[in-house]
C-alpha positions in Angstrom: -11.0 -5.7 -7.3 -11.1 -1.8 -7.1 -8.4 -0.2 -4.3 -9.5 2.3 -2.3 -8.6 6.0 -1.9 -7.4 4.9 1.5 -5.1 2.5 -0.2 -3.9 4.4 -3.1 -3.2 7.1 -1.0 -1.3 5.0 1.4 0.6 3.8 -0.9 1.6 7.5 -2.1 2.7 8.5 1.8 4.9 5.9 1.9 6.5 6.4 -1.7 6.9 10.2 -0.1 8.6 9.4 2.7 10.9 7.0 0.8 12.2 10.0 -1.5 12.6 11.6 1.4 14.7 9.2 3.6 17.8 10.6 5.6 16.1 14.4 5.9 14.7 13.3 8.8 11.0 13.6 10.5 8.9 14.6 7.3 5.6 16.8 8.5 2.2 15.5 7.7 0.8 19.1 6.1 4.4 19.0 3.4 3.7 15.3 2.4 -0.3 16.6 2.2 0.4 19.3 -0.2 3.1 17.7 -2.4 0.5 14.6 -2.7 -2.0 17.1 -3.2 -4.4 15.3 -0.6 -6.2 16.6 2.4 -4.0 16.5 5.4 -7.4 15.1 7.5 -7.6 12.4 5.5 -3.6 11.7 5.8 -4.4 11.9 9.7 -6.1 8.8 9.5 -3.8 6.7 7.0 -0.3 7.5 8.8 -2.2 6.7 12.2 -2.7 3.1 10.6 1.1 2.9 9.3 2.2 4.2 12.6 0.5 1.8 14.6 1.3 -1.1 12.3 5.6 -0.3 12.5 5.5 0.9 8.8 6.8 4.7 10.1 7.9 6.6 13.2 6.2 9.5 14.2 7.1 12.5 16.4 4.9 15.5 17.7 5.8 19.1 18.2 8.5 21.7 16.3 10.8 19.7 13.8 8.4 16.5 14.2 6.8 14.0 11.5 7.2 11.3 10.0 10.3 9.0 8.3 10.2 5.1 7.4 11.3 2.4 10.2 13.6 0.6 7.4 15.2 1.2 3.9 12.9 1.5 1.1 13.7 -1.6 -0.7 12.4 -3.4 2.7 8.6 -2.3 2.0 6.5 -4.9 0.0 3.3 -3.0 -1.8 1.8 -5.9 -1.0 2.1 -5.9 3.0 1.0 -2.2 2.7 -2.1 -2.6 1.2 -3.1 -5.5 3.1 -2.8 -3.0 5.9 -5.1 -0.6 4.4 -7.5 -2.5 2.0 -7.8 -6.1 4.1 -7.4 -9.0 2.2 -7.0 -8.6 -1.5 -9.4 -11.5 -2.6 -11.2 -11.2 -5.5 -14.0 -12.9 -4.3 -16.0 -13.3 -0.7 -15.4 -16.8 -0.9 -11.6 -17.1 -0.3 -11.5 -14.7 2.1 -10.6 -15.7 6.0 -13.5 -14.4 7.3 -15.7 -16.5 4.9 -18.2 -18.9 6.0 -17.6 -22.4 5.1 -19.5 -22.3 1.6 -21.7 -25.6 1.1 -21.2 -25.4 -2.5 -17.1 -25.3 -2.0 -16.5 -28.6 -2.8 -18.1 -28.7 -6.3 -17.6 -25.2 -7.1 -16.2 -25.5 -10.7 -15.2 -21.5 -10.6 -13.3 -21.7 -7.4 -9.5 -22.8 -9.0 -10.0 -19.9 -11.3 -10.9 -17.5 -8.3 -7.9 -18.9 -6.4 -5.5 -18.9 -9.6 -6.5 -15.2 -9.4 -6.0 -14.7 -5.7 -2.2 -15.7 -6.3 -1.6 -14.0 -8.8 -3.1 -10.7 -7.6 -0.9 -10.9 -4.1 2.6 -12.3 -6.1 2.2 -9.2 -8.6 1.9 -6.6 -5.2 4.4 -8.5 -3.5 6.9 -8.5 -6.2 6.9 -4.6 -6.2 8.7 -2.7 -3.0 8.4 1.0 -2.4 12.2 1.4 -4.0 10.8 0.2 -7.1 8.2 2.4 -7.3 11.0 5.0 -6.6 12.4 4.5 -10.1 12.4 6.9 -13.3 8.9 8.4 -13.9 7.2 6.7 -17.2 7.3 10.0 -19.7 5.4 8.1 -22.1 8.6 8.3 -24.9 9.8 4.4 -24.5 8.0 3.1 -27.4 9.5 0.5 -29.6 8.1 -0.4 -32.8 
């Protein structure tokens, strides 16, 4: 499973606009530069966060963008859902799949689906206040 630019990226505007909570309507061009990532790119990601209840935008002088809840309410896992689709690792599981003929027998497919699991409980176990903690310096190592 590799995620997406569009993902990663997401992820990162919503982490931005969670440090920023209570300074109201964020613009698109400061979250841009601090992420260091094209502002026309950003265009289509927040349109997709917008439109899904994930933030509030407003237009004009002293407009932007701000979360719809508290931080701790985000799951990583409902926002990359929203940008990547469904995080199957394999064609197979997915809900658009066509009934496989091989399914039944398919010796590999508990493994696939053991994987599935765990791939959505470890996104879903992380919320955007987590990812809000301490930045890893790299100096925590115990021997």
């Amino acid at each position: 499973m590799l995620i997406s630019t569009k993902g990663r990226y997401a992820l990162r505007v919503m982490l931005d606009l969670a440090e920023h909570t209570g300074k109201g309507y964020i613009p698109l061009r400061d979250i841009a530069e601090r992420q260091e990532i094209s502002e026309k790119y950003l265009e289509s990601i927040i349109k997709a966060l917008v439109r899904a209840g994930l933030v509030d935008g407003v237009r004009g002088k002293g407009g932007g963008y701000r979360l719809t809840r508290a931080p701790e309410d985000y799951v990583v896992g409902d926002i990359l859902r929203l940008t990547e689709g469904d995080l199957t690792p394999v064609a197979c599981l997915s809900a658009e799949a066509k009934e496989c003929r091989r399914m039944p027998d398919c010796r590999t497919k508990p493994m696939w689906e053991k994987l599935y699991k765990l791939i959505n409980d470890f996104f879903d176990g992380y919320t955007l206040r987590d990812l809000m903690g301490e930045p890893n310096t790299g100096n925590d190592w115990v021997i």
